[in-house]
N, C-alpha and C positions, 0 to 999 in steps of 0.2 A: 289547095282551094283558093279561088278568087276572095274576095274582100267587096263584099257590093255598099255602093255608097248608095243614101238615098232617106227620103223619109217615107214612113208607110202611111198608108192614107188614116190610118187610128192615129200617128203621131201630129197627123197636119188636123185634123177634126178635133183635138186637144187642147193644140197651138192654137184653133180657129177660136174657143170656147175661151180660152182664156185670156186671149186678147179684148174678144167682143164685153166679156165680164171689166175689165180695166177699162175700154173704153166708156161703159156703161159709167161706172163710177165716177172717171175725171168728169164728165157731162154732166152730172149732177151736181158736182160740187163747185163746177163754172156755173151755173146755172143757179146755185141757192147763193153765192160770190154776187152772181149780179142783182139777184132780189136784196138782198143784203145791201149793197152799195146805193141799190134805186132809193130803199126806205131809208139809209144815214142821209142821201144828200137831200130828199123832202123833209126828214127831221130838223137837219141845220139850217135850210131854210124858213122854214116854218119857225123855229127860234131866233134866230136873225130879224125878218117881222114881226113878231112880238116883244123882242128888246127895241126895235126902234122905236113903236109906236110906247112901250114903258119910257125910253130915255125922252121922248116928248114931253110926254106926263110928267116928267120931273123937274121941267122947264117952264111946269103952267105955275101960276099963282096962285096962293092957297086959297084965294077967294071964287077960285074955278069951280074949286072941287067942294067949298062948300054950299055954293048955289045948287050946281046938278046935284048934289048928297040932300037937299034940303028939300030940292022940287019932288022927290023921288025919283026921279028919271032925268035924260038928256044928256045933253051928248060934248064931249070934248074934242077938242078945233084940231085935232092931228090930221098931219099931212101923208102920204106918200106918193111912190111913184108907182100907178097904177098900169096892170096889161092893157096894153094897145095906145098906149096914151107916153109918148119920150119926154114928159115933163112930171113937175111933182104937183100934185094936184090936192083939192080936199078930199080929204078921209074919214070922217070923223066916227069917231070911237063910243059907242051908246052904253047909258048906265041904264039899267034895269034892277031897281031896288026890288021887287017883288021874285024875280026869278032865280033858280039855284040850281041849274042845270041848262046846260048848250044845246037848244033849237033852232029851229026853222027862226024864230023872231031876232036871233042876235047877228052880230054885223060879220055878214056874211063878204068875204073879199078875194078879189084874186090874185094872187102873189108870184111876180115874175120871179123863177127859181132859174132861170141861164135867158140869155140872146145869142141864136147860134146864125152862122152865115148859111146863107138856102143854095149858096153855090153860084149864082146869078146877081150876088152884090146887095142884095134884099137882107132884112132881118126874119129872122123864124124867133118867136118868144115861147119860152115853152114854162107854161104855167100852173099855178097850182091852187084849190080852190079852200079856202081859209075862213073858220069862223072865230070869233071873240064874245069872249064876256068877259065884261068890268065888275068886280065887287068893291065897293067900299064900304069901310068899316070906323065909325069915329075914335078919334084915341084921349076925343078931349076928355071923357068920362072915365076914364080910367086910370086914376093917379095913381102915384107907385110910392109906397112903403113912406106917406107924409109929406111925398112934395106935392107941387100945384099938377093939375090936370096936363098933360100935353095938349096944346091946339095943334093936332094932329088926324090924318087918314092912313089907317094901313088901304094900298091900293095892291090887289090882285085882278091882274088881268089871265084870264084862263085863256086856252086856244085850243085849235086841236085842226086837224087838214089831211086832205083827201087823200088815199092810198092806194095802188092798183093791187087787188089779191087776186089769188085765185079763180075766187067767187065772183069776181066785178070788183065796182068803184065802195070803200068803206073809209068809212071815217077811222081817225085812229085814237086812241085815249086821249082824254082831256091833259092839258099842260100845265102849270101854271107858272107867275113870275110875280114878285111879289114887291114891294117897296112898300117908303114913309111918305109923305109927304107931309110937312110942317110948315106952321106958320114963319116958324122964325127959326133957324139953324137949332138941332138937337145935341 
């Protein structure tokens, strides 16, 4: 008897089934890899922006914060370097004593997340669209276990920035970062 080499067509419809199943899989798991990487690097951006505009704030004087603390609102003189704009520009960072949740009304920004080359020697800035809320909280009324008051603010700046899902453009959970600011070294 001969010896016939060969695959039958149920072996190659098997082979075809179980390839297409593996390729099926690797695709999804590159594909939830890149949703994955899109939302870490607008995370790290988006906290990147909100530590600078904190590391500001740490550098104002206490009589900044207790003017806008005092007026009930207004706004702190931070700076950055805004979309469309190659310089660093005003920013400024709005207090809203009366609100306790991220709307439409708080400082809404847009945050250059890369500057990629367009291939033609031009810039492409690909950006990301940022809101803030400032709380402050006084710390001078609150002495601790007999000493004097702290002439202090706890300052929390909240944040949170736009995300592409599924569904469209959503916002993503609120952030927050938190620090002291004092009058005089604690």
């Amino acid at each position: 008897m001969k010896s016939k080499s060969g695959l039958t067509l149920a072996e190659v419809m098997i082979a075809f089934v179980v390839f297409t199943a593996a390729s099926i899989g690797i695709m999804t798991s590159v594909a939830m890899s890149q949703r994955a990487a899109y939302k870490a690097v607008r995370q790290n951006a988006a906290f990147n922006a909100a530590q600078g505009y904190l590391e500001q704030m740490r550098s104002m004087p206490f009589s900044t914060f207790e003017t806008v603390f005092n007026d009930g609102g207004g706004t702190l003189p931070t700076v950055s370097s805004s979309a469309g704009v190659n310089a660093i520009v005003d920013d400024p960072v709005t207090y809203f004593a009366t609100t306790s949740t991220l709307d439409a009304e708080h400082d809404a920004k847009t945050v250059i997340i890369d500057i990629q080359d367009d291939g033609a020697g031009g810039e492409v800035q690909i950006t990301m669209p940022m809101q803030f809320r400032l709380e402050l909280r006084s710390l001078t009324d609150n002495p601790s276990a007999g000493d004097a008051p702290w002439d202090a603010f706890e300052v929390t700046l909240l944040y949170r920035f736009e995300l592409m899902q599924a569904g469209g453009v959503q916002w993503s959970p609120e952030e927050r970062l938190v620090t002291v600011i004092a009058e005089h070294e604690i």
